[in-house]
Every structure is written in C-alpha cells, then in structure tokens.
N, C-alpha and C positions, 0 to 999 in steps of 0.2 A: 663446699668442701674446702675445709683449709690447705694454705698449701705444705709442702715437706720439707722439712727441715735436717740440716745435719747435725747429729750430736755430737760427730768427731771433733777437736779441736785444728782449727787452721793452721794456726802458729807451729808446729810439729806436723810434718808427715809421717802416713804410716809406714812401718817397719818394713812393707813391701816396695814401695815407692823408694827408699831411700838405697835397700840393698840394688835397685832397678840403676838407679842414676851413678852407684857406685859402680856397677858393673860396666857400664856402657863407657863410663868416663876410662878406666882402665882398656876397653875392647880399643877406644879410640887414639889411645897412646902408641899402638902398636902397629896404626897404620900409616900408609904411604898418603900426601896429602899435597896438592897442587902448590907452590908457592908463592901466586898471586893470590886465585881465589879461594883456595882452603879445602879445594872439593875433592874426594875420595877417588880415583881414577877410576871409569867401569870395567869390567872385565871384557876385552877387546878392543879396546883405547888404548891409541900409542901414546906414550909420555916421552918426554924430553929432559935427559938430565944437562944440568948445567954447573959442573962441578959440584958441590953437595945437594944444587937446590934439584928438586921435581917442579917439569912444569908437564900442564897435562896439554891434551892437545886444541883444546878450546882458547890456552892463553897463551901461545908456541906464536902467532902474528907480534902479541906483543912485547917479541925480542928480536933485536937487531940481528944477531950475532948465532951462528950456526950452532945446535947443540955436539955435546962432545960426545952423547951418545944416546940415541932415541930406541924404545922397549916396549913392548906390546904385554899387555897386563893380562895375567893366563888367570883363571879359576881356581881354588886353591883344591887341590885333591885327598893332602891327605895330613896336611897344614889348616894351620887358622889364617895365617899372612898370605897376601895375594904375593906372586909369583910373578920377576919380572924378567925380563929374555931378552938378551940382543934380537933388535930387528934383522932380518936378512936383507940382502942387500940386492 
C-alpha cells in the first residue's frame, strides 16, 4: 500500500491555523506573566509584586528583598483576566 501524502501546501498554513495563532497571540497579551520565568500564575498561586514586576511564587526564593505587595490569583468569573486580591494578613 503506498503511503499518504499531503496535497496541501507547507509553505502557507491553513486559514484555520493562522486565525488559531492570531487569537491566542492576542489572548496572551492580556495576561499577567511571572518576570523571571514567563509563567501564567495558576488560579490559587500567590504572586508577588515588586513594583511593576510579577513574580509568581515558584521564583519569590530568587529575590532578596521583601515584596511590596503579595496576591492570590482568583478564577476569573465574569472576566476573561485573572483577578488578583491583596492577600490577608
């Protein structure tokens, strides 16, 4: 049996593919993002702000220096953006 081949062209993706990576590129401008490693905070992860930067809490060892203000990342309910809250103290 020979084997199968694609007729589509490589060089161009299809028009589903391309609207997919446009959407996602825009979904990912909108979110909050660790500033060491890039990573999306989970929903119940405290983060740590450090004046404009987020750090989440995986990378919070690798600063010296106390955050100015740390925030537990809520589920988004009636938002697309995750929701962030002073922690209680």
């Amino acid at each position: 049996m020979p084997p199968l081949t694609h007729t589509r062209s490589r060089s161009r993706p299809p028009r589903e593919i391309s609207l997919l990576r446009k959407s996602v590129g825009a979904l990912a401008a909108d979110r909050h993002v660790c500033w060491h490693c890039r990573r999306t905070p989970l929903v119940g992860e405290y983060v740590h702000h450090y004046g404009e930067r987020l750090v989440c809490d995986l990378c919070r060892p690798l600063r010296r220096e106390p955050p100015g203000e740390t925030v537990l990342v809520h589920s988004p309910e009636h938002e697309r953006a995750v929701k962030l809250r002073p922690r209680a103290a």
